[in-house]
PDB file of N, CA, C and O in Angstrom:
ATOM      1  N   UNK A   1      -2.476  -4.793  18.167  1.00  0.00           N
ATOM      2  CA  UNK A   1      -2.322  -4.383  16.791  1.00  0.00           C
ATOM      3  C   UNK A   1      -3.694  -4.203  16.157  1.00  0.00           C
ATOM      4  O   UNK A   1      -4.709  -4.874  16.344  1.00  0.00           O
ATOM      5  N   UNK A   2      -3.486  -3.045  15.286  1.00  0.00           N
ATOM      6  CA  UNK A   2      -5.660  -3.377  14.751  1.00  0.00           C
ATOM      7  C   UNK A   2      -4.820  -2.870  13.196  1.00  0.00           C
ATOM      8  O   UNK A   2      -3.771  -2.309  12.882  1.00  0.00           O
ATOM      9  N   UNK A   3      -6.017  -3.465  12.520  1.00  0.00           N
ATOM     10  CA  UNK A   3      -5.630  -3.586  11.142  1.00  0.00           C
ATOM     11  C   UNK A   3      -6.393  -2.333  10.254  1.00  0.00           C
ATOM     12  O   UNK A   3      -7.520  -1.901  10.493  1.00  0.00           O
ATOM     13  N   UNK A   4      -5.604  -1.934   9.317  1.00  0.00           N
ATOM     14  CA  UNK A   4      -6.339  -0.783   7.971  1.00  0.00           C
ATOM     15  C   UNK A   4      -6.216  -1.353   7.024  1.00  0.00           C
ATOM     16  O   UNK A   4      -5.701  -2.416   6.678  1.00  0.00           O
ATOM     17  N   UNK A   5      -6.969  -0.212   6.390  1.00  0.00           N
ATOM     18  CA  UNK A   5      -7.372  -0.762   5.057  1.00  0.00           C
ATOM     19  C   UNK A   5      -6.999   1.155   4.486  1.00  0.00           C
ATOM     20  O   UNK A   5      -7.386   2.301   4.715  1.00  0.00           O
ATOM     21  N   UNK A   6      -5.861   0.285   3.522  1.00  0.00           N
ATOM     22  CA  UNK A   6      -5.537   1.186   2.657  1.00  0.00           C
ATOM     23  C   UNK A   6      -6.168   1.339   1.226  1.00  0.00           C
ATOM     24  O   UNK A   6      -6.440   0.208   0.824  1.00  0.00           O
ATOM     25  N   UNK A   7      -6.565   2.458   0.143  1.00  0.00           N
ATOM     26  CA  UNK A   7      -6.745   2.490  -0.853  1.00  0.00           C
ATOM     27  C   UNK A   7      -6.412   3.504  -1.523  1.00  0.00           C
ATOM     28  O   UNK A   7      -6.594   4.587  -0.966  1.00  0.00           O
ATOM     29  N   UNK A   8      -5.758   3.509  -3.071  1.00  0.00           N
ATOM     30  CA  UNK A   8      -5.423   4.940  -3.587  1.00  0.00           C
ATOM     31  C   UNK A   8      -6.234   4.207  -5.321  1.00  0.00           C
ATOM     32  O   UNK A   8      -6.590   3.154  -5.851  1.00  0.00           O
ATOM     33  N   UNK A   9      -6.135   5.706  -5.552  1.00  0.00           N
ATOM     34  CA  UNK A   9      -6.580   5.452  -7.534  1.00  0.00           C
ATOM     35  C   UNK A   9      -5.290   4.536  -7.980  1.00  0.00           C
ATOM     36  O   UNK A   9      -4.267   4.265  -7.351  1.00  0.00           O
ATOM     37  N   UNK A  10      -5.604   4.258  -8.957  1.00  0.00           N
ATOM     38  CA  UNK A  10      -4.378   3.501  -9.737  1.00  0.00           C
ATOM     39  C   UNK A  10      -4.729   3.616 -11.489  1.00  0.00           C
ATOM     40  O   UNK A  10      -5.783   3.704 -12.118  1.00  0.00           O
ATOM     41  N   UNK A  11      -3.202   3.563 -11.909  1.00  0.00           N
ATOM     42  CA  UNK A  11      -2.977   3.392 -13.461  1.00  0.00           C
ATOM     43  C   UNK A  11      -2.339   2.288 -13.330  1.00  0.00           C
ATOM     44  O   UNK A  11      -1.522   2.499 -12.434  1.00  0.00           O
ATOM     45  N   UNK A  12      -2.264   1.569 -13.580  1.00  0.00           N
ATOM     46  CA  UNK A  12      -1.799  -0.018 -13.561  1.00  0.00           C
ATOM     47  C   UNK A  12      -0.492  -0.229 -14.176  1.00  0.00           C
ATOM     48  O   UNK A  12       0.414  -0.888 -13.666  1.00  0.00           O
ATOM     49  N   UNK A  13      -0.439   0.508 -15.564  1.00  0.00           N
ATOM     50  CA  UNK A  13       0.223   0.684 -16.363  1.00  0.00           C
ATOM     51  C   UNK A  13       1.484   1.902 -16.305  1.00  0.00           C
ATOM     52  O   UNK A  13       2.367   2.063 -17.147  1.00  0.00           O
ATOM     53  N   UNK A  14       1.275   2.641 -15.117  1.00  0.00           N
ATOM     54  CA  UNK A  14       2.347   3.997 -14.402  1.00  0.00           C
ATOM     55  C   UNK A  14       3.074   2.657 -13.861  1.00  0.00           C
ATOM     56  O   UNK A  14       4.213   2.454 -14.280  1.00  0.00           O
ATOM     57  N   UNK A  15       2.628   1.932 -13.159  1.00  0.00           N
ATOM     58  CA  UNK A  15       3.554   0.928 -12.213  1.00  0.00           C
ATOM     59  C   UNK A  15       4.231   0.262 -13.235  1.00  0.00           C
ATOM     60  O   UNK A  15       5.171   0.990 -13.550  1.00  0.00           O
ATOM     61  N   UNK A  16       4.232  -0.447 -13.710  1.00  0.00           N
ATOM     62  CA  UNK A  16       4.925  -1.162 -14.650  1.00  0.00           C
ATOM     63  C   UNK A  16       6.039  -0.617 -15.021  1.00  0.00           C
ATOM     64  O   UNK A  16       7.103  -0.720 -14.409  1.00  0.00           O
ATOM     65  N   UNK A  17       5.854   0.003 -16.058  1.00  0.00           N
ATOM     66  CA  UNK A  17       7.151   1.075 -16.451  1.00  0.00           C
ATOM     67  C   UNK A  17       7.801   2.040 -15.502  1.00  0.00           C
ATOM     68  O   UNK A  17       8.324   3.042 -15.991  1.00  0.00           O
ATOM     69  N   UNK A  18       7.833   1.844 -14.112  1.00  0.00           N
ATOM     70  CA  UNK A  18       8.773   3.037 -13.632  1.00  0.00           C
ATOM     71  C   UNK A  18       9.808   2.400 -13.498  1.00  0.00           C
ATOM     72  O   UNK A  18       9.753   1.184 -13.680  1.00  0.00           O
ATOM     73  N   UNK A  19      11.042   3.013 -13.146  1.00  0.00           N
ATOM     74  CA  UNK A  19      12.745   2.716 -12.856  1.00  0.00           C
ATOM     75  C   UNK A  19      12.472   2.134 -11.274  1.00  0.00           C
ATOM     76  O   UNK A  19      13.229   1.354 -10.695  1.00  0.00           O
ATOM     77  N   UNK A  20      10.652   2.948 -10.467  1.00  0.00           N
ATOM     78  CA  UNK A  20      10.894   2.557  -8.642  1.00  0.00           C
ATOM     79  C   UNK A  20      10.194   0.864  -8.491  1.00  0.00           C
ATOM     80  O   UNK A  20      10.141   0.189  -7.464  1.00  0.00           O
ATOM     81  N   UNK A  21       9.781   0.551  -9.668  1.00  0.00           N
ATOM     82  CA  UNK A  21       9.412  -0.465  -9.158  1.00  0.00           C
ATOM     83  C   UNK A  21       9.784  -1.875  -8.450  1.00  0.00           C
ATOM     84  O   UNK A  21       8.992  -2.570  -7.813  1.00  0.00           O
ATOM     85  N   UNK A  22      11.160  -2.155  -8.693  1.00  0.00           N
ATOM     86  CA  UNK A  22      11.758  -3.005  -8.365  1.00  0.00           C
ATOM     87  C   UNK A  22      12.010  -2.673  -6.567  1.00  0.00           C
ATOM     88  O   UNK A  22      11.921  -3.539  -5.697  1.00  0.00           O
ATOM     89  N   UNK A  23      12.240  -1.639  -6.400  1.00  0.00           N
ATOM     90  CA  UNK A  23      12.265  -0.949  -5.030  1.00  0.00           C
ATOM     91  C   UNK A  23      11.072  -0.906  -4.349  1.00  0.00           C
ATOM     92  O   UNK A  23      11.009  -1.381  -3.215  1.00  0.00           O
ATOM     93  N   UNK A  24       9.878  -0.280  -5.009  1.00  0.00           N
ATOM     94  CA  UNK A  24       8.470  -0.297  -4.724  1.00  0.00           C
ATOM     95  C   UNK A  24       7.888  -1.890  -4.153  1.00  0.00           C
ATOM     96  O   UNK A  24       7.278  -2.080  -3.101  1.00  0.00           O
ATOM     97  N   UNK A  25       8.300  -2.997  -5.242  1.00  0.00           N
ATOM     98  CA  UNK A  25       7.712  -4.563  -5.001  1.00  0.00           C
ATOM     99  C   UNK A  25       9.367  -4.822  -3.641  1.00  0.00           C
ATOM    100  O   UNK A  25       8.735  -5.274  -2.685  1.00  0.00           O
ATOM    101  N   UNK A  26      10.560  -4.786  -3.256  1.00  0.00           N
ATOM    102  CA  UNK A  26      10.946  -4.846  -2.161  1.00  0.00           C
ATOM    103  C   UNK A  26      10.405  -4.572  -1.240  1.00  0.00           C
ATOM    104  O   UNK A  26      10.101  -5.436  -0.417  1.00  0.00           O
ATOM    105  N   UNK A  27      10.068  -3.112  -1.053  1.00  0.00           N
ATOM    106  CA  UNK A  27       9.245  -2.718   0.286  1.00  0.00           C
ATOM    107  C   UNK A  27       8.646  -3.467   1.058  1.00  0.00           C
ATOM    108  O   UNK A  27       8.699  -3.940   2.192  1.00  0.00           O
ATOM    109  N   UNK A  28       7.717  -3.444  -0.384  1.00  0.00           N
ATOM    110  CA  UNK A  28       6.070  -4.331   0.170  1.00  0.00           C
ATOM    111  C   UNK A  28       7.106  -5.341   0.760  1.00  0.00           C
ATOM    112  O   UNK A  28       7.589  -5.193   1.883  1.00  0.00           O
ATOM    113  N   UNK A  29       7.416  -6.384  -0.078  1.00  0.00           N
ATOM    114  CA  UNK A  29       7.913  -7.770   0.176  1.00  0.00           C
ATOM    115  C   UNK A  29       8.342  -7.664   1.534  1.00  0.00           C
ATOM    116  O   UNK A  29       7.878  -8.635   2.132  1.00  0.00           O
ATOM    117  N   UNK A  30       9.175  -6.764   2.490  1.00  0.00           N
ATOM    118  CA  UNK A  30      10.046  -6.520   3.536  1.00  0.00           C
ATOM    119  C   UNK A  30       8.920  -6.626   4.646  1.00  0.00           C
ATOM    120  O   UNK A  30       8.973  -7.254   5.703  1.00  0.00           O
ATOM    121  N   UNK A  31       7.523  -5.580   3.960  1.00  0.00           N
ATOM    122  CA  UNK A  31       6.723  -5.625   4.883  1.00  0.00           C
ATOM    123  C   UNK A  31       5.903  -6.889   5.274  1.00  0.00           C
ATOM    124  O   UNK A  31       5.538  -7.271   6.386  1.00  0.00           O
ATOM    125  N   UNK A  32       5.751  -7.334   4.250  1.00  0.00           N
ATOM    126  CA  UNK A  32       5.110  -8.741   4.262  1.00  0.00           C
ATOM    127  C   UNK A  32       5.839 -10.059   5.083  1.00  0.00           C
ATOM    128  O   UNK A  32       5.241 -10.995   5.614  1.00  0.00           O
ATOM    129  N   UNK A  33       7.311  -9.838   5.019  1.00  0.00           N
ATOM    130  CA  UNK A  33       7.678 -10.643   5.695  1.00  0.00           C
ATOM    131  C   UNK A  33       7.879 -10.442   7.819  1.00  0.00           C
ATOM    132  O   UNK A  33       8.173 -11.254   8.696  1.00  0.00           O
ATOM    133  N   UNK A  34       7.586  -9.191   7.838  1.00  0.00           N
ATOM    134  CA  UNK A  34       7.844  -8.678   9.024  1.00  0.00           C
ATOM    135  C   UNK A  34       6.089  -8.668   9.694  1.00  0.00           C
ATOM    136  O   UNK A  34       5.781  -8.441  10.864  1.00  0.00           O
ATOM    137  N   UNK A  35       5.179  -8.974   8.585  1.00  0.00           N
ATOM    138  CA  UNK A  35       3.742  -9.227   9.361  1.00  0.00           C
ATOM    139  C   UNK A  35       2.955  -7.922   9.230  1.00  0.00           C
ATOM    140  O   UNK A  35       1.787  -7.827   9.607  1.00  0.00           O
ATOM    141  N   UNK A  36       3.661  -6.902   8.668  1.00  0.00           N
ATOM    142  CA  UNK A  36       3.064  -5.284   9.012  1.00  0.00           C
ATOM    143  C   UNK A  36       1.930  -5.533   7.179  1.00  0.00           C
ATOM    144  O   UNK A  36       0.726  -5.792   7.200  1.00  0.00           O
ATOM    145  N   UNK A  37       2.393  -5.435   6.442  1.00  0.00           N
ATOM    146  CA  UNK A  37       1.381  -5.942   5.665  1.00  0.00           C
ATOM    147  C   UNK A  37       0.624  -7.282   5.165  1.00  0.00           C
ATOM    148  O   UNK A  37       1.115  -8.378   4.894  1.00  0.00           O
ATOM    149  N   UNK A  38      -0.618  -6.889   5.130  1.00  0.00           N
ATOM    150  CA  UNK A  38      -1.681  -8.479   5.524  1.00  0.00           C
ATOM    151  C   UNK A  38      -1.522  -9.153   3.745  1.00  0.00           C
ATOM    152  O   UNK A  38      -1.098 -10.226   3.318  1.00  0.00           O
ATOM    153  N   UNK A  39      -2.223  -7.640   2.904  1.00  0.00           N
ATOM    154  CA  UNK A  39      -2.265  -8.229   1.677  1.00  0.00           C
ATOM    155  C   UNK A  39      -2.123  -6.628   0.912  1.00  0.00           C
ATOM    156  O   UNK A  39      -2.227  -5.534   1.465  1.00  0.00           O
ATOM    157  N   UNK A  40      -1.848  -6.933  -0.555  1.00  0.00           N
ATOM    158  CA  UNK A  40      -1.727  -5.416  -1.281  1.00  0.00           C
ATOM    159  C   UNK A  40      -2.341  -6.226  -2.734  1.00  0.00           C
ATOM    160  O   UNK A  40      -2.177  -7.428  -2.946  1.00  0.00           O
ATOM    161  N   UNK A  41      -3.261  -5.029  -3.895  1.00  0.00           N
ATOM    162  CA  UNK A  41      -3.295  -5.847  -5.139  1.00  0.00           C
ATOM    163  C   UNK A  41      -4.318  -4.834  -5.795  1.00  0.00           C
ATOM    164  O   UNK A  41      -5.014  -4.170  -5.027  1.00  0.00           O
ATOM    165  N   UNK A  42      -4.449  -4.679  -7.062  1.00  0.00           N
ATOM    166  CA  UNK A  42      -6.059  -3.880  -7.146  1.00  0.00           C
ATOM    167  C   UNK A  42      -6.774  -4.581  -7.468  1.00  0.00           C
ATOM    168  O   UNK A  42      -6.738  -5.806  -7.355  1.00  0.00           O
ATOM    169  N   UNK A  43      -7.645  -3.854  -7.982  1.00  0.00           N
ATOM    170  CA  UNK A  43      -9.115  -4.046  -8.417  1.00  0.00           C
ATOM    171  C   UNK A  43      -8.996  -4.375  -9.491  1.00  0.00           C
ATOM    172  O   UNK A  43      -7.914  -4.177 -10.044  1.00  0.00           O
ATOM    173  N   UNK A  44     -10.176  -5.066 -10.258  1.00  0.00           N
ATOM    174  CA  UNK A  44     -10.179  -6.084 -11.278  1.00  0.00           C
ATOM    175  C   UNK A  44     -10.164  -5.255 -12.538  1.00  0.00           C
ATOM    176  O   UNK A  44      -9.786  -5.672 -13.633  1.00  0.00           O
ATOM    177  N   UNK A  45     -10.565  -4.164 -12.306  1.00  0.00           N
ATOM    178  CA  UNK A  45     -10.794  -2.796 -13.750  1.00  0.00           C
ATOM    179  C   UNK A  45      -9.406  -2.102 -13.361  1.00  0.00           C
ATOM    180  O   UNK A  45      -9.137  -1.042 -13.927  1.00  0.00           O
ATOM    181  N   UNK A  46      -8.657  -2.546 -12.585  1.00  0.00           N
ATOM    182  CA  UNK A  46      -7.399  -1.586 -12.075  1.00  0.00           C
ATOM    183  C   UNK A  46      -7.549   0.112 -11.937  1.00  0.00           C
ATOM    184  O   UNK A  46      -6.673   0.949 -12.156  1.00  0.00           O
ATOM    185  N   UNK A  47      -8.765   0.301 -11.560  1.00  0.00           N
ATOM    186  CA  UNK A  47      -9.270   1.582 -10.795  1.00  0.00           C
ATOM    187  C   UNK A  47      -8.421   1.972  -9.807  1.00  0.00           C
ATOM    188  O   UNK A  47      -7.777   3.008  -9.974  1.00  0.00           O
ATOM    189  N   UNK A  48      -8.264   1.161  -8.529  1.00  0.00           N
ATOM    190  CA  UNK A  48      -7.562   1.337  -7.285  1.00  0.00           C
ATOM    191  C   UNK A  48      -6.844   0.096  -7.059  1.00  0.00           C
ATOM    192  O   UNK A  48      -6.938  -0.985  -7.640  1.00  0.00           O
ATOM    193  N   UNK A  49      -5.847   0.604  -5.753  1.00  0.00           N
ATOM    194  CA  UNK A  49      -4.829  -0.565  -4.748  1.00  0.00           C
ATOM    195  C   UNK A  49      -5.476  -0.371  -3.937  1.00  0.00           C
ATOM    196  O   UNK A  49      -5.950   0.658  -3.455  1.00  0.00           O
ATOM    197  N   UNK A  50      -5.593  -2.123  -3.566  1.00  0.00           N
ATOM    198  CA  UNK A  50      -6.068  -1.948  -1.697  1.00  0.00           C
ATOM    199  C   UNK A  50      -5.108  -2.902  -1.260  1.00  0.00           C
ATOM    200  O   UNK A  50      -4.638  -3.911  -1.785  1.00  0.00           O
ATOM    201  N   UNK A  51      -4.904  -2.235   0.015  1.00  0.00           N
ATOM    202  CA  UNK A  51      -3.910  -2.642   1.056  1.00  0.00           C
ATOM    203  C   UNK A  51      -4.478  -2.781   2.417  1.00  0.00           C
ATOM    204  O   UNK A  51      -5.133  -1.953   3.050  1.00  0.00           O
ATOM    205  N   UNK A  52      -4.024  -4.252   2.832  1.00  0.00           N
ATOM    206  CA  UNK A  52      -4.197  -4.168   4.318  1.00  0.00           C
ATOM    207  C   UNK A  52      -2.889  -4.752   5.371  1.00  0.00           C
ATOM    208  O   UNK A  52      -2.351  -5.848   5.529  1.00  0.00           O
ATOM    209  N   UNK A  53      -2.711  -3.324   5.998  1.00  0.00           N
ATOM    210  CA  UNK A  53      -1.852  -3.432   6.808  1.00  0.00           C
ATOM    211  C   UNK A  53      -2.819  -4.093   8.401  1.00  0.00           C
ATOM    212  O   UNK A  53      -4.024  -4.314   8.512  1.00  0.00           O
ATOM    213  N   UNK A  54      -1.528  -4.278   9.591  1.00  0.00           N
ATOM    214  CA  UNK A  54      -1.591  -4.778  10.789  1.00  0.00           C
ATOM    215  C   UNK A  54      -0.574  -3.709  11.225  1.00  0.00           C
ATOM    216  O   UNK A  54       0.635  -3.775  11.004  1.00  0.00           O
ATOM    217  N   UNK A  55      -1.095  -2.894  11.756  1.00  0.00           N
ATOM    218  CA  UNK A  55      -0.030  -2.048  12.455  1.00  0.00           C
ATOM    219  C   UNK A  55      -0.613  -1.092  13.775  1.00  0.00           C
ATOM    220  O   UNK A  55      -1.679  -0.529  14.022  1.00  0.00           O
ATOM    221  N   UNK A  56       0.850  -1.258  14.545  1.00  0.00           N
ATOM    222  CA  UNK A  56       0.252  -0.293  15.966  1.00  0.00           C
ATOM    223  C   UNK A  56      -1.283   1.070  15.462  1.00  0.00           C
ATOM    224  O   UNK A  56      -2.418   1.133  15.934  1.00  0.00           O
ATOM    225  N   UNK A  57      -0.752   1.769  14.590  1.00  0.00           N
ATOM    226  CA  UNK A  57      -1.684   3.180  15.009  1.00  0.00           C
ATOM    227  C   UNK A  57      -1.762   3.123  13.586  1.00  0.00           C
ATOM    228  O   UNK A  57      -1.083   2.417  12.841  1.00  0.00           O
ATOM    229  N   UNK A  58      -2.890   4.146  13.206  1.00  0.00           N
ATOM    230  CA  UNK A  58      -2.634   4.994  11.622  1.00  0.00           C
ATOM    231  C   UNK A  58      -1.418   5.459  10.799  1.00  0.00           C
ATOM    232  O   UNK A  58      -0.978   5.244   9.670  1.00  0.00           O
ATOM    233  N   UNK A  59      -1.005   6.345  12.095  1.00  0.00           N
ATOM    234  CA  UNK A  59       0.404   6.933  11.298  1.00  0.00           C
ATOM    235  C   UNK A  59       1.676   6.488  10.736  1.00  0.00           C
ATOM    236  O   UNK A  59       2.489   6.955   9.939  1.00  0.00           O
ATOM    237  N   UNK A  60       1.517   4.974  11.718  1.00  0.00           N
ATOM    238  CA  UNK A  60       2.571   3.912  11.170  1.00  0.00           C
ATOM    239  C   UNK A  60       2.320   3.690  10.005  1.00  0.00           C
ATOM    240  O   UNK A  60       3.205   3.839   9.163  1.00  0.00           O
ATOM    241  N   UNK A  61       1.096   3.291   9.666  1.00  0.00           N
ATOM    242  CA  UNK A  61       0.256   3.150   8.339  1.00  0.00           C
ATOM    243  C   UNK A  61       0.921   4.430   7.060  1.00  0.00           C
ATOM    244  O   UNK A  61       1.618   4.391   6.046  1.00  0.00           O
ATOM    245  N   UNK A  62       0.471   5.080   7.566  1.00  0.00           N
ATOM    246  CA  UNK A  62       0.779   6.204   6.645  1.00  0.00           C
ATOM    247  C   UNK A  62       2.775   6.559   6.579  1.00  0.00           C
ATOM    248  O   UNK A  62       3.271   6.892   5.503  1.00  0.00           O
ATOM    249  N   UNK A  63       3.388   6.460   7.459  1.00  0.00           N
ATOM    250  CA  UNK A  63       4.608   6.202   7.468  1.00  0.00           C
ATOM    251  C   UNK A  63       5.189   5.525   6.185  1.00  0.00           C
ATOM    252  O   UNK A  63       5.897   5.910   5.254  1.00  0.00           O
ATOM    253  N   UNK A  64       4.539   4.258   6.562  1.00  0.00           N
ATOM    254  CA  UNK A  64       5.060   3.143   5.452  1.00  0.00           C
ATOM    255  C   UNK A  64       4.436   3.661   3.844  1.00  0.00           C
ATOM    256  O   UNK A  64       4.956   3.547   2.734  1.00  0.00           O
ATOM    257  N   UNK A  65       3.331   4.165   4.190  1.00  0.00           N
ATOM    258  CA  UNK A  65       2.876   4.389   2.367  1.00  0.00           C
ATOM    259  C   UNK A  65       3.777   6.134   1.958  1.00  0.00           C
ATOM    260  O   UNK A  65       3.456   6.882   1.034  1.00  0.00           O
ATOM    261  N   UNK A  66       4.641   6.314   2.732  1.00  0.00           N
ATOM    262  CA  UNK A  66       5.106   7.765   2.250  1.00  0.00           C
ATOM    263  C   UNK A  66       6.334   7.644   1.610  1.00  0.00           C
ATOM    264  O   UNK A  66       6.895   8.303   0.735  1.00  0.00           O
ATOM    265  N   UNK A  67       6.653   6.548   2.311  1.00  0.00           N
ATOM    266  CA  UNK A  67       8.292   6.292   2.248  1.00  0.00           C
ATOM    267  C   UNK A  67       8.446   5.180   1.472  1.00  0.00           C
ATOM    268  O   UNK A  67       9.550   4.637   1.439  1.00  0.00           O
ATOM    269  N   UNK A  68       7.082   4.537   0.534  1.00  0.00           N
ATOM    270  CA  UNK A  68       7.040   3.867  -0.628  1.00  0.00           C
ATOM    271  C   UNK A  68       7.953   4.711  -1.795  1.00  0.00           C
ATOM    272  O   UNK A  68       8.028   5.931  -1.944  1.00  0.00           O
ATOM    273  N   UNK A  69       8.486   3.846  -2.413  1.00  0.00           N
ATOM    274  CA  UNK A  69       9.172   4.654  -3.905  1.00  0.00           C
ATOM    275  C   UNK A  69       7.768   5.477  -4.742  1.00  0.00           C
ATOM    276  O   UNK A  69       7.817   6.491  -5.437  1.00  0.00           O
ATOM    277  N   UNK A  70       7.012   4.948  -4.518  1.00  0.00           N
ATOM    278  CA  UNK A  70       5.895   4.989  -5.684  1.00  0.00           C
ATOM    279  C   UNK A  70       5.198   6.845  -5.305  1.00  0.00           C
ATOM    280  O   UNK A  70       4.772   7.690  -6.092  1.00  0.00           O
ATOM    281  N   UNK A  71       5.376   6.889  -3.568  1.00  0.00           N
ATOM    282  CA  UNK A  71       4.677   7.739  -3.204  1.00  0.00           C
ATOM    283  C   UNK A  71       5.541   8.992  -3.705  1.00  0.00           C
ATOM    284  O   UNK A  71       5.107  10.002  -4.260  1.00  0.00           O
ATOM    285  N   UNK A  72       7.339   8.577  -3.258  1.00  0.00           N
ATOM    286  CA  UNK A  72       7.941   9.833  -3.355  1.00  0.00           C
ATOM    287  C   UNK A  72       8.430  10.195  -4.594  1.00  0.00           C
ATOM    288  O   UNK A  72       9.402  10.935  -4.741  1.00  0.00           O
ATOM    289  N   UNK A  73       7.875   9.765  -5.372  1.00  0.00           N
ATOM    290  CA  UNK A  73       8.265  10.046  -7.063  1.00  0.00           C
ATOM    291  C   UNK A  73       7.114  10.226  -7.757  1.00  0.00           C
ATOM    292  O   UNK A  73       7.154  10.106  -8.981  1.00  0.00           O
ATOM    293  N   UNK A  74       5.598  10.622  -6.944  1.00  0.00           N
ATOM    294  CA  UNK A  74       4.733  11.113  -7.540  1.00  0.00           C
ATOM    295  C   UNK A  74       3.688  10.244  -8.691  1.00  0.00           C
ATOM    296  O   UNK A  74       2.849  10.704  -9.466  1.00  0.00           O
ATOM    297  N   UNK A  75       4.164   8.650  -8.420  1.00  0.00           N
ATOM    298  CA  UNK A  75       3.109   7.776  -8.711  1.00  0.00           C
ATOM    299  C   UNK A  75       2.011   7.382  -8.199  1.00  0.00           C
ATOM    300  O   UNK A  75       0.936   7.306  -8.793  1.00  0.00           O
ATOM    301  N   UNK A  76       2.143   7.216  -7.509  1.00  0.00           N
ATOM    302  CA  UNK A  76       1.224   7.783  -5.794  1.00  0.00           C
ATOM    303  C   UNK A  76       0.868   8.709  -5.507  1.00  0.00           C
ATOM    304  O   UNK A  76       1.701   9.289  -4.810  1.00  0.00           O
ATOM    305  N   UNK A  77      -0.464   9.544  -5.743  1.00  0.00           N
ATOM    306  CA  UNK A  77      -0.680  11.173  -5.278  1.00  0.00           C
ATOM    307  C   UNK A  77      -2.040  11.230  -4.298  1.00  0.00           C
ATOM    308  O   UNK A  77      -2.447  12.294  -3.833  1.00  0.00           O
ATOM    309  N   UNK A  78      -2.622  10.071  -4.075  1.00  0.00           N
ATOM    310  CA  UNK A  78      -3.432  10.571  -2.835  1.00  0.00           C
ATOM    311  C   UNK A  78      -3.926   9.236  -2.264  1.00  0.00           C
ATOM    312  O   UNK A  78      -3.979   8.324  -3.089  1.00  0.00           O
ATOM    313  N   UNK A  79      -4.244   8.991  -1.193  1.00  0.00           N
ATOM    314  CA  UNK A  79      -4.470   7.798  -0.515  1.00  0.00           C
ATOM    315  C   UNK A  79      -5.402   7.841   0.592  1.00  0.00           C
ATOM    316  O   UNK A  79      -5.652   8.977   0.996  1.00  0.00           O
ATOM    317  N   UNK A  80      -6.028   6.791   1.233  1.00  0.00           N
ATOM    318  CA  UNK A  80      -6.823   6.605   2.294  1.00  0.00           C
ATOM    319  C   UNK A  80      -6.768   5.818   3.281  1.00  0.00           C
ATOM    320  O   UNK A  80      -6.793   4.702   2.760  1.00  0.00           O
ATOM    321  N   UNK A  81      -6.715   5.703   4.289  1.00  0.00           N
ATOM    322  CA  UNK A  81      -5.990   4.820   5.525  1.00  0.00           C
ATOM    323  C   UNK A  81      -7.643   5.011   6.404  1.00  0.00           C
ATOM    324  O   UNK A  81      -8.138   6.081   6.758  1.00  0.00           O
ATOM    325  N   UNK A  82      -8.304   3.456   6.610  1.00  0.00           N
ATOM    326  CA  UNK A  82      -9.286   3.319   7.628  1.00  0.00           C
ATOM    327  C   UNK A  82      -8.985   2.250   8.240  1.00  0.00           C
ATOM    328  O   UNK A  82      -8.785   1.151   7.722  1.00  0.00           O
ATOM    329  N   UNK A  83      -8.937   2.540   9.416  1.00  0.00           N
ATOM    330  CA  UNK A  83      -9.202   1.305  10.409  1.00  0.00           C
ATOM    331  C   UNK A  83     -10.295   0.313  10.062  1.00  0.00           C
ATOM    332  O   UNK A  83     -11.321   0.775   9.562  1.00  0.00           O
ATOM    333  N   UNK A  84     -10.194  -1.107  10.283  1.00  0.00           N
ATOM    334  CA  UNK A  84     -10.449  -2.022   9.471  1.00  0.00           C
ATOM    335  C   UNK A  84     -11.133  -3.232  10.469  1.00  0.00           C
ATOM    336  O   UNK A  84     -10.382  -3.453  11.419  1.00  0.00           O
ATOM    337  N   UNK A  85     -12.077  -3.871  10.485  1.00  0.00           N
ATOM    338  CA  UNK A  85     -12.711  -4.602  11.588  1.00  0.00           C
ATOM    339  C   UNK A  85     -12.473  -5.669  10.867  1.00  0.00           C
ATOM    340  O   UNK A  85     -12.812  -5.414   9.711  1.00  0.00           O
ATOM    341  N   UNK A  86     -12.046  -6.778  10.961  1.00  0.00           N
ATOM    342  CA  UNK A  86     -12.039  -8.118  10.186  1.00  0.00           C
ATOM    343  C   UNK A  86     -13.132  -8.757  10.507  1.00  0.00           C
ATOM    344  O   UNK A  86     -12.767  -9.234  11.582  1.00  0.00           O
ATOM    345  N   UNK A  87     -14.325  -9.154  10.344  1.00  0.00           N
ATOM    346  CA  UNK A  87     -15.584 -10.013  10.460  1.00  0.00           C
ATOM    347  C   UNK A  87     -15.190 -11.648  11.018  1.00  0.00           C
ATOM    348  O   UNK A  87     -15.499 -12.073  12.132  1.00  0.00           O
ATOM    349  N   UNK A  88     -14.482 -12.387  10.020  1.00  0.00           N
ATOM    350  CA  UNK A  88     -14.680 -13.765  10.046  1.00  0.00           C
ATOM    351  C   UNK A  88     -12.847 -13.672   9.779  1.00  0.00           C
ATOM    352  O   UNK A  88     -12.184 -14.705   9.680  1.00  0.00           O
TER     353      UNK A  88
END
């Protein structure tokens, strides 16, 4: 398994108020319990989300962020998936 590192822009405040969010925070949660995501959260100015998945390849990666509520209802409009070296 090798790990990414996901990141997209964020409005902090788009998430909150949508109808997908309750669906959007399941996902994650599903993934989290199955080990495929490490951690998800933004940044302290709520600029961006970073995400780190554990998953076979990239595309799994990208799989899971498409088929987010957030992605397919256009709260979500562009993202970045890098393979991720953990140090310590």
């Amino acid at each position: 398994m090798l790990q990414y590192l996901c990141t997209s822009p964020t409005f902090l405040w788009r998430f909150s108020l949508t109808p997908y969010r309750q669906a959007h925070l399941e996902g994650l949660n599903q993934q989290k319990e199955r080990g495929i995501l490490v951690t998800i959260g933004p940044t302290a100015d709520l600029s961006q989300v970073f995400a780190i998945y554990q998953a076979a390849s990239e595309s799994e990666v990208r799989e899971l962020i498409e088929a987010d509520p957030y992605w397919q209802n256009g709260i979500w409009t562009e993202y970045q998936v890098k393979e991720w070296i953990q140090a310590i």
